[in-house]
PyMOL Python script that loads the backbone (N, CA, C, O; Angstrom):
from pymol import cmd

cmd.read_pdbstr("""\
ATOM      1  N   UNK A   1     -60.342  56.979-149.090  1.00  0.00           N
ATOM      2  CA  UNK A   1     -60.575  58.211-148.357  1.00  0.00           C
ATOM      3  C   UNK A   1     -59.243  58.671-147.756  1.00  0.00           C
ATOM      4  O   UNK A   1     -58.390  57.851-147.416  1.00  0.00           O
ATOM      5  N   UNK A   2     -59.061  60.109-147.617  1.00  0.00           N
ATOM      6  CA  UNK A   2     -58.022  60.479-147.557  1.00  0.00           C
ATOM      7  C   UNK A   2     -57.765  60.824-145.764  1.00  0.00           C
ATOM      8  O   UNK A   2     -58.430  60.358-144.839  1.00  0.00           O
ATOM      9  N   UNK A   3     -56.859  61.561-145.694  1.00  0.00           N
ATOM     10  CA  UNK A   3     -56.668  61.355-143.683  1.00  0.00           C
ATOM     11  C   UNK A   3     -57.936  62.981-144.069  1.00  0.00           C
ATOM     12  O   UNK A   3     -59.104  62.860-143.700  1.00  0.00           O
ATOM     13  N   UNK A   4     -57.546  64.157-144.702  1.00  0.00           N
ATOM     14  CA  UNK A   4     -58.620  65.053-144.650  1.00  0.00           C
ATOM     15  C   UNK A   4     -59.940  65.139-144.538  1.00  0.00           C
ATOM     16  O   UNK A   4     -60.756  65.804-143.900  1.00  0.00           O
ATOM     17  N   UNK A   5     -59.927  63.933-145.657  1.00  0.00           N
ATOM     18  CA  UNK A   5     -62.020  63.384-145.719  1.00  0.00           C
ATOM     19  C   UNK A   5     -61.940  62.761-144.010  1.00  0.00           C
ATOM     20  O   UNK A   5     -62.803  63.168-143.233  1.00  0.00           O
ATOM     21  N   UNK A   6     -61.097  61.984-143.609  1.00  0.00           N
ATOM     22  CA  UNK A   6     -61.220  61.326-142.463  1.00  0.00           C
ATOM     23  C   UNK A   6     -61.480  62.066-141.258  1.00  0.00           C
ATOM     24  O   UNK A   6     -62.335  61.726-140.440  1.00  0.00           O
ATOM     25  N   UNK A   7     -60.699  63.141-141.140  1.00  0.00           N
ATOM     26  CA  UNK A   7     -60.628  64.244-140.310  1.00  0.00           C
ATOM     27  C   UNK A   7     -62.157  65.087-140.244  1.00  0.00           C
ATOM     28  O   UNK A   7     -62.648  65.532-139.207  1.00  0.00           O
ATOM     29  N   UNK A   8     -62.456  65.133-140.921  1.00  0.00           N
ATOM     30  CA  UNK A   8     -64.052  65.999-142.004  1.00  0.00           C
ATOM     31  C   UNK A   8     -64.457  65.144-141.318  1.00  0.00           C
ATOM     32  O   UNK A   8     -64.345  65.490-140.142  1.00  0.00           O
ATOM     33  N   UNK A   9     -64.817  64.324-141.406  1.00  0.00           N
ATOM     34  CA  UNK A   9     -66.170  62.819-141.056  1.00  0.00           C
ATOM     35  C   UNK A   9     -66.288  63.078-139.859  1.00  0.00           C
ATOM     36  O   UNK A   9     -67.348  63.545-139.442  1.00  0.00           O
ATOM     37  N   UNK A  10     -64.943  62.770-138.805  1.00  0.00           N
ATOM     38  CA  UNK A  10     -64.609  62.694-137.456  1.00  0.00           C
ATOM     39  C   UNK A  10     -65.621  64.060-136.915  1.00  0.00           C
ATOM     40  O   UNK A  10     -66.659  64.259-136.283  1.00  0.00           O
ATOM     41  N   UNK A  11     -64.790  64.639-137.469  1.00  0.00           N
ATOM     42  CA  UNK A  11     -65.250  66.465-136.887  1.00  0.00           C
ATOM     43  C   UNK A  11     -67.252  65.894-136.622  1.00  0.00           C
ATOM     44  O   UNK A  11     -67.910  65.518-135.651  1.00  0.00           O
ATOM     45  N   UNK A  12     -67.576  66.162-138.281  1.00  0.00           N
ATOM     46  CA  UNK A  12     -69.002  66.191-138.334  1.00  0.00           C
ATOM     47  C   UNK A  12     -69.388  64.669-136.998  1.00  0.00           C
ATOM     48  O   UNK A  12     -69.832  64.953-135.885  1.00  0.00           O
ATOM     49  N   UNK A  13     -69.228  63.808-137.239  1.00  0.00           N
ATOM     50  CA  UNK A  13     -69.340  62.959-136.109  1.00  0.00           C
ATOM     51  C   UNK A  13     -69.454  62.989-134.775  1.00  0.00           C
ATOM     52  O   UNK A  13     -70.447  62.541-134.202  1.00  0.00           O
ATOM     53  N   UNK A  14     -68.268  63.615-134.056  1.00  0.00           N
ATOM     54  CA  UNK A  14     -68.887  64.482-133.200  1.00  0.00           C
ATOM     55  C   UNK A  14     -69.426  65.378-132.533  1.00  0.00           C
ATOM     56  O   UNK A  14     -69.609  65.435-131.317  1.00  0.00           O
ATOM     57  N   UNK A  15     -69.776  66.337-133.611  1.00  0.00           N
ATOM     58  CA  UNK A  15     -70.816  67.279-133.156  1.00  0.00           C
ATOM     59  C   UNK A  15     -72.169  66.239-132.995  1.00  0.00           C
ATOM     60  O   UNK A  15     -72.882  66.352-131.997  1.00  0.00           O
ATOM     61  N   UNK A  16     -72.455  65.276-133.990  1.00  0.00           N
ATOM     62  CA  UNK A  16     -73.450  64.474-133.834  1.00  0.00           C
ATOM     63  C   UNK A  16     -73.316  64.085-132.372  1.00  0.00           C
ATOM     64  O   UNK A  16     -74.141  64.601-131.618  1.00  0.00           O
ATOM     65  N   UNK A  17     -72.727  63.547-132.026  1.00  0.00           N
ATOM     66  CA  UNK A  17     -72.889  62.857-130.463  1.00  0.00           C
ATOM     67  C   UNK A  17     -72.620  64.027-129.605  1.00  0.00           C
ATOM     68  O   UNK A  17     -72.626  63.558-128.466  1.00  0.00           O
ATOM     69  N   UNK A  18     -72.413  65.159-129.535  1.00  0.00           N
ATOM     70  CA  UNK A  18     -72.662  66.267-128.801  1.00  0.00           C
ATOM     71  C   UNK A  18     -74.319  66.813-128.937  1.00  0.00           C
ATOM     72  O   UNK A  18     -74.994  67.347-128.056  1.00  0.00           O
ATOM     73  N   UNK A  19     -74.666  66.520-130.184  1.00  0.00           N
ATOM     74  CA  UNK A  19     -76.047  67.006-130.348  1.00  0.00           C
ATOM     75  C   UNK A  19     -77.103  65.846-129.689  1.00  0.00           C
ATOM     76  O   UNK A  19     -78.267  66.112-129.390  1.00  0.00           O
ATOM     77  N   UNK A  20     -76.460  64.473-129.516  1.00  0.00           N
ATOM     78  CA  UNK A  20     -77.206  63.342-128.841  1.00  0.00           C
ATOM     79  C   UNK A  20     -77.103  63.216-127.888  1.00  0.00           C
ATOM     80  O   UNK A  20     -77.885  62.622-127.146  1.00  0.00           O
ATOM     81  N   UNK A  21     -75.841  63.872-127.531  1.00  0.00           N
ATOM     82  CA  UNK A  21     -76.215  63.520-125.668  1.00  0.00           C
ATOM     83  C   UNK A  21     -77.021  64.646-125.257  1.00  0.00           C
ATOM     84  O   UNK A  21     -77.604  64.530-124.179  1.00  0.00           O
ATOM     85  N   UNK A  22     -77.196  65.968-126.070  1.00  0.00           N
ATOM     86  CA  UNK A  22     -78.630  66.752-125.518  1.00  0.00           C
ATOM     87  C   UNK A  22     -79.859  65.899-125.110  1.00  0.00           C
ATOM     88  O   UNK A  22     -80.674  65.863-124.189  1.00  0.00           O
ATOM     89  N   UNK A  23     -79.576  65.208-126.292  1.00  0.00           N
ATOM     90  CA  UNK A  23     -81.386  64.457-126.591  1.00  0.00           C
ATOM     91  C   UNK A  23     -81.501  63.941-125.833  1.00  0.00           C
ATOM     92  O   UNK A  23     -82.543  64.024-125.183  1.00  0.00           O
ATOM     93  N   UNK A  24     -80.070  62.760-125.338  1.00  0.00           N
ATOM     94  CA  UNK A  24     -80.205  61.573-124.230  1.00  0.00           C
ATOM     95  C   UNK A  24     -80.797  62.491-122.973  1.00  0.00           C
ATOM     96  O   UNK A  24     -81.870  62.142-122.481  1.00  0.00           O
ATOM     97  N   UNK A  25     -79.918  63.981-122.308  1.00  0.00           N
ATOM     98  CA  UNK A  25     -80.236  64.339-121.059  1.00  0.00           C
ATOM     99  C   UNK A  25     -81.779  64.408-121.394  1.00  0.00           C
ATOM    100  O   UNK A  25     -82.540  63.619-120.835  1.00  0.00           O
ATOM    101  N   UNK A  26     -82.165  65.167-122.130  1.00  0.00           N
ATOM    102  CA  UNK A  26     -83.436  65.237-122.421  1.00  0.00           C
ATOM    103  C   UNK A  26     -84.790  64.811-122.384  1.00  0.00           C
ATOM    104  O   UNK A  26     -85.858  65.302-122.019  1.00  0.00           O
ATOM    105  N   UNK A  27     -84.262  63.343-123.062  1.00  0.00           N
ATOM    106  CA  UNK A  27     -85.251  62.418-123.337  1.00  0.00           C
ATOM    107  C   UNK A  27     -85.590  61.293-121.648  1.00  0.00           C
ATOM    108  O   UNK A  27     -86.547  60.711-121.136  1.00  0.00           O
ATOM    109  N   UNK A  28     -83.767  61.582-121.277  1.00  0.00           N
ATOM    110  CA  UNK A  28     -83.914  61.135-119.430  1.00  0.00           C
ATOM    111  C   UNK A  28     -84.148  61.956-118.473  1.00  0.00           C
ATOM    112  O   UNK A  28     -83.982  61.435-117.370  1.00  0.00           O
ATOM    113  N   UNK A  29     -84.476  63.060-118.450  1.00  0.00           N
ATOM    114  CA  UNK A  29     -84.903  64.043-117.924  1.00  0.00           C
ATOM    115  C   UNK A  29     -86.753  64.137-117.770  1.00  0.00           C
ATOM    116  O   UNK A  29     -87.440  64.251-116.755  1.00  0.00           O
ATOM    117  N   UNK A  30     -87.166  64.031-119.268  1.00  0.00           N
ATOM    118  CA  UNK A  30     -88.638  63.539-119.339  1.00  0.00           C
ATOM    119  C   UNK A  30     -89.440  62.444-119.074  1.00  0.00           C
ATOM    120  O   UNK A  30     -90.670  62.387-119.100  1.00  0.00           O
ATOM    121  N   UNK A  31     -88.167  61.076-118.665  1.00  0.00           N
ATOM    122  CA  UNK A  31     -88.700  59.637-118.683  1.00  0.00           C
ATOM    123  C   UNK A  31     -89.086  59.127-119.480  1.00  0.00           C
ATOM    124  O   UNK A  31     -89.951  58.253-119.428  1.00  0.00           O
ATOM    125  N   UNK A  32     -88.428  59.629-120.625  1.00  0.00           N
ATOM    126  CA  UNK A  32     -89.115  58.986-122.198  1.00  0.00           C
ATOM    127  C   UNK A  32     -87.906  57.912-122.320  1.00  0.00           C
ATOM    128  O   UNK A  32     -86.794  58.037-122.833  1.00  0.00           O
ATOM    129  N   UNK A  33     -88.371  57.072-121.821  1.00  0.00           N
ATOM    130  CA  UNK A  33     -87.383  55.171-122.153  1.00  0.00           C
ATOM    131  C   UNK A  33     -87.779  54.718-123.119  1.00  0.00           C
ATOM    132  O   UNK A  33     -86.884  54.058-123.645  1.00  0.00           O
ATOM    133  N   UNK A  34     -88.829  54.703-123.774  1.00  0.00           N
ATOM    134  CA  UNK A  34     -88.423  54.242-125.401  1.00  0.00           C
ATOM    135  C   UNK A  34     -87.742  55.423-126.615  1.00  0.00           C
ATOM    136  O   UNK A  34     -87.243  55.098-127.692  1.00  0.00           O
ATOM    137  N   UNK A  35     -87.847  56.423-126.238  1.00  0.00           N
ATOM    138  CA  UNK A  35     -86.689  57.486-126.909  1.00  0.00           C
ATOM    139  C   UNK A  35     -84.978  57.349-126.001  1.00  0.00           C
ATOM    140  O   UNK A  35     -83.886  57.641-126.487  1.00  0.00           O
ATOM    141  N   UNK A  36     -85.104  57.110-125.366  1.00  0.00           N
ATOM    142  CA  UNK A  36     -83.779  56.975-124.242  1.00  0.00           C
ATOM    143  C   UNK A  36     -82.992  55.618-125.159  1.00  0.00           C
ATOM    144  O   UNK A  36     -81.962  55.452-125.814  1.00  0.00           O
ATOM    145  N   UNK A  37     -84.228  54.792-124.718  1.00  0.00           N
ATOM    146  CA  UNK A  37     -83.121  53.195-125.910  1.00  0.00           C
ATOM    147  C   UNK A  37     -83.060  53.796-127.002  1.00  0.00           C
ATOM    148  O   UNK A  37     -81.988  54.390-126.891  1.00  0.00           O
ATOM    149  N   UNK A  38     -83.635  54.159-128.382  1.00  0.00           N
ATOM    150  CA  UNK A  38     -83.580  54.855-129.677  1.00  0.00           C
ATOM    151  C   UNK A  38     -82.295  55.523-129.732  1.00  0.00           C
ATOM    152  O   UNK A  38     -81.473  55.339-130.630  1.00  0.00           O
ATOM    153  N   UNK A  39     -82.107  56.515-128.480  1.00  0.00           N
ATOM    154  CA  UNK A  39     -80.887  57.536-128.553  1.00  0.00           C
ATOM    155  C   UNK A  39     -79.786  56.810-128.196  1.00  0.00           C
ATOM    156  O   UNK A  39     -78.832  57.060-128.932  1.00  0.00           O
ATOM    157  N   UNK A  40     -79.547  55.970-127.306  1.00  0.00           N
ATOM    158  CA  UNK A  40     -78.751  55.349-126.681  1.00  0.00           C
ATOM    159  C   UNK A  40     -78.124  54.008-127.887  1.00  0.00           C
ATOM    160  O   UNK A  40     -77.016  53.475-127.841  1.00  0.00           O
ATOM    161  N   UNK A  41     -79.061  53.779-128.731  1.00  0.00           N
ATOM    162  CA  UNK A  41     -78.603  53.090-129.578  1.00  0.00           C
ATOM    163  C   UNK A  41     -78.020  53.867-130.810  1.00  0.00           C
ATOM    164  O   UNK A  41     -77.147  53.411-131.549  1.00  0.00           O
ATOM    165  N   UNK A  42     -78.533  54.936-130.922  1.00  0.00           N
ATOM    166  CA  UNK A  42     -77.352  55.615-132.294  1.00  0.00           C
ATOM    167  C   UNK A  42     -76.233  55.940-131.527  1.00  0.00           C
ATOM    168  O   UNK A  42     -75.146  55.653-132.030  1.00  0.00           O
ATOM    169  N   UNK A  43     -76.240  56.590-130.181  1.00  0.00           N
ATOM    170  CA  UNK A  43     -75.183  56.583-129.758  1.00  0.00           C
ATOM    171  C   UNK A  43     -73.588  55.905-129.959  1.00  0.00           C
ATOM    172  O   UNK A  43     -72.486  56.416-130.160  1.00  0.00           O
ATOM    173  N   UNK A  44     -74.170  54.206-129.763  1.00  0.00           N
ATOM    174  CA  UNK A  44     -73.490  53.465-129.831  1.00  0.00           C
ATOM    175  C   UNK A  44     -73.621  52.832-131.333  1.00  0.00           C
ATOM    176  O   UNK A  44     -73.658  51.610-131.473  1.00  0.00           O
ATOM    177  N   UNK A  45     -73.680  53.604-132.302  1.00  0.00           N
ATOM    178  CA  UNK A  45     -73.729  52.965-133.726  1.00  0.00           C
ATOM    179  C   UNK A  45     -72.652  54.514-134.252  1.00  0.00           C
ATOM    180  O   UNK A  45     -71.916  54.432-135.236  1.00  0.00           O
ATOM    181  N   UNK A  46     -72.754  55.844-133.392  1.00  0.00           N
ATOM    182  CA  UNK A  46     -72.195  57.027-133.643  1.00  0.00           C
ATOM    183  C   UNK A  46     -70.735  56.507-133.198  1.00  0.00           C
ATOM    184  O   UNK A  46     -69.790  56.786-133.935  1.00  0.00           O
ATOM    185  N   UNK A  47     -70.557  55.911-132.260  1.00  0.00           N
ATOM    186  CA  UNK A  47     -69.219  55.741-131.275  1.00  0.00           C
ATOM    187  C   UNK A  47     -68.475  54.771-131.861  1.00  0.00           C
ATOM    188  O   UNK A  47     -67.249  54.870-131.801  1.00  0.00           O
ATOM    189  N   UNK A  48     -69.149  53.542-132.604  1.00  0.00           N
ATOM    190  CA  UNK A  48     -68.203  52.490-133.284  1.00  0.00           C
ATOM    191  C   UNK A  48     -67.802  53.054-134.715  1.00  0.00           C
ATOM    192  O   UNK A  48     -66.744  52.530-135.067  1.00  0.00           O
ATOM    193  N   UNK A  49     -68.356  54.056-135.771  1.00  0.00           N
ATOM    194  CA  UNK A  49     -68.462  54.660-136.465  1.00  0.00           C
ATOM    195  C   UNK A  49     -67.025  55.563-136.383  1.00  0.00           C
ATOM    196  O   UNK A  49     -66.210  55.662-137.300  1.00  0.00           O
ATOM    197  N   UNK A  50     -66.929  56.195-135.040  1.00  0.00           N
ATOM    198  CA  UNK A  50     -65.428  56.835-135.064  1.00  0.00           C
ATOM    199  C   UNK A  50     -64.473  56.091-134.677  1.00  0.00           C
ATOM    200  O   UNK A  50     -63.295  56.306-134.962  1.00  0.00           O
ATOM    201  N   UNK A  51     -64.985  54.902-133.817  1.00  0.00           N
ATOM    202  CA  UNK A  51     -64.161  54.139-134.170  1.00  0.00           C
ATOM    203  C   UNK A  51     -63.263  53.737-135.146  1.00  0.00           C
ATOM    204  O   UNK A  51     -62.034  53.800-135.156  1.00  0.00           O
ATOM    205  N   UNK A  52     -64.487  53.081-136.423  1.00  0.00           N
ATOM    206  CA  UNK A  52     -63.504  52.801-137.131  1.00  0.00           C
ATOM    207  C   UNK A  52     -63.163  53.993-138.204  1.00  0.00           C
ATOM    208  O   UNK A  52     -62.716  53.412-139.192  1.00  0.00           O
ATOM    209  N   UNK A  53     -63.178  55.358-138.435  1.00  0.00           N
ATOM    210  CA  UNK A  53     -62.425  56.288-138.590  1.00  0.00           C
ATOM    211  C   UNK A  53     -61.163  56.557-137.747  1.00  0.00           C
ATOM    212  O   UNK A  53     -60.314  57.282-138.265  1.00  0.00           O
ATOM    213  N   UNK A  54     -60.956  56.122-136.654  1.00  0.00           N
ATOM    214  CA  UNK A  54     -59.926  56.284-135.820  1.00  0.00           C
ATOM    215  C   UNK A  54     -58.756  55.565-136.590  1.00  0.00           C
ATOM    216  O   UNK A  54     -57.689  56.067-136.943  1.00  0.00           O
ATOM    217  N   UNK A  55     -59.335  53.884-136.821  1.00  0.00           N
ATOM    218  CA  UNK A  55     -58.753  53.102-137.090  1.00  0.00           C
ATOM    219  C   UNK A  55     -58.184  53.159-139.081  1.00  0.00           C
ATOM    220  O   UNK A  55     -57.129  52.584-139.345  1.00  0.00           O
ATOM    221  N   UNK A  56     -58.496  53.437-139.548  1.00  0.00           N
ATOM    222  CA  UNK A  56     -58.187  54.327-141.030  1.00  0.00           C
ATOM    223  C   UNK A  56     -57.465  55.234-140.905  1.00  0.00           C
ATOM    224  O   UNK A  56     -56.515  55.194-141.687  1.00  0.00           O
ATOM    225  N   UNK A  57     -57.493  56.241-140.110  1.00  0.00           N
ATOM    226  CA  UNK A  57     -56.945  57.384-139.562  1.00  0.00           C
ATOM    227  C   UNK A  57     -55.601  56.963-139.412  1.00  0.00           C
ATOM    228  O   UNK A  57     -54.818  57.589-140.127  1.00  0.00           O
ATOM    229  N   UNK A  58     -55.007  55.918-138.557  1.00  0.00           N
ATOM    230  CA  UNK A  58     -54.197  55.395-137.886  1.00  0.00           C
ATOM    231  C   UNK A  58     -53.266  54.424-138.938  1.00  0.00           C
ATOM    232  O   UNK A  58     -52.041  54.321-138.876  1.00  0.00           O
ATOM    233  N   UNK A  59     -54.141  53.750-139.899  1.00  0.00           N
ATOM    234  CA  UNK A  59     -53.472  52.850-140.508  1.00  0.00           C
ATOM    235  C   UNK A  59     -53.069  53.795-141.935  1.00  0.00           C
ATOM    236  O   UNK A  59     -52.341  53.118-142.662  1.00  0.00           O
ATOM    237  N   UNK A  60     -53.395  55.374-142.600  1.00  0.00           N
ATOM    238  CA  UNK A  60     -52.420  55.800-142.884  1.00  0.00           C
ATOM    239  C   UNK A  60     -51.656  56.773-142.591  1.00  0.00           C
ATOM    240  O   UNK A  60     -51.296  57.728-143.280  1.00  0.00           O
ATOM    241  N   UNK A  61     -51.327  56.377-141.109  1.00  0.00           N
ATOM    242  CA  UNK A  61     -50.304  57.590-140.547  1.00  0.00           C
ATOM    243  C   UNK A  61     -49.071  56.634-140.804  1.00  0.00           C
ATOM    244  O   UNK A  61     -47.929  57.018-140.552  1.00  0.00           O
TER     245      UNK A  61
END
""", "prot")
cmd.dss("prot")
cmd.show_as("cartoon", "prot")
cmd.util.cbc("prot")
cmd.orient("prot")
C-alpha cells in the first residue's frame, strides 16, 4: 500500500470515529450501556487501526 492508499484509509477512518463518537454521546445520553460498551469497543479497534496506518505511514517516509 502506497503513502496515498494510506492517506485515503486514514481520512475515511476518521470520519468513522467522528461518526462514533455521535453514537457514543448518544447512546450515553440515553443510558444505553450495552450499546455504550459495543461503541466504545469499535472505538478502540477504530483507534489501533490508525494506529497502525500511522505506523506504515511513517516507515515509508
Amino acid at each position: 500500500m502506497n503513502s496515498k492508499e494510506l492517506d485515503e484509509k486514514l481520512v475515511r477512518l476518521v470520519n468513522d470515529l467522528e461518526e462514533l463518537s455521535q453514537a457514543i454521546s448518544r447512546a450515553n445520553r440515553d443510558n444505553d450501556s450495552e450499546e455504550l460498551a459495543k461503541l466504545l469497543k469499535k472505538r478502540t479497534e477504530l483507534e489501533a487501526e490508525c494506529k497502525e496506518i500511522e505506523r506504515k505511514r511513517y516507515e515509508l517516509s
